[in-house]
C-alpha positions, -999 to +999 in steps of 0.1 A: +847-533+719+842-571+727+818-591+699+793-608+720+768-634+704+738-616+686+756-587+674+755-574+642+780-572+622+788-560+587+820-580+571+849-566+554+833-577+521+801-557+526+777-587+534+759-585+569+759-615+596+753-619+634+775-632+659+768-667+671+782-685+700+811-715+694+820-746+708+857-735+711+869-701+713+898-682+694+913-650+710+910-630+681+885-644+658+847-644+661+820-673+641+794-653+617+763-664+603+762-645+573+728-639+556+720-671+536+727-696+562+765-698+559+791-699+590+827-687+588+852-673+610+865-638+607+887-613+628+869-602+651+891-563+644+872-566+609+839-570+617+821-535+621+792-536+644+760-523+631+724-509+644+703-538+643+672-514+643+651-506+612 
């Protein structure tokens, strides 16, 4: 499953984030805002997608 910008996604650590769109692209790796306004990279093979709805 391909990682498109505005899915969620829960990290390998537990904490919860959303896809975002980046000005250069990695084959393998997707940018996350995680919850509290950080941005990091991850593989996109560890990020889980989640239901967004509550």
């Amino acid at each position: 499953m391909s990682l498109v910008p505005g899915t969620a996604v829960r990290l390998p650590d537990g904490r919860e984030g959303v896809v975002i769109p980046a000005s250069i692209w990695f084959r393998d790796r997707v940018l996350v805002k995680v919850k509290g306004g950080r941005k990091s990279w991850f593989k996109a093979s560890d990020c889980i997608p989640t239901s967004s709805v509550a």
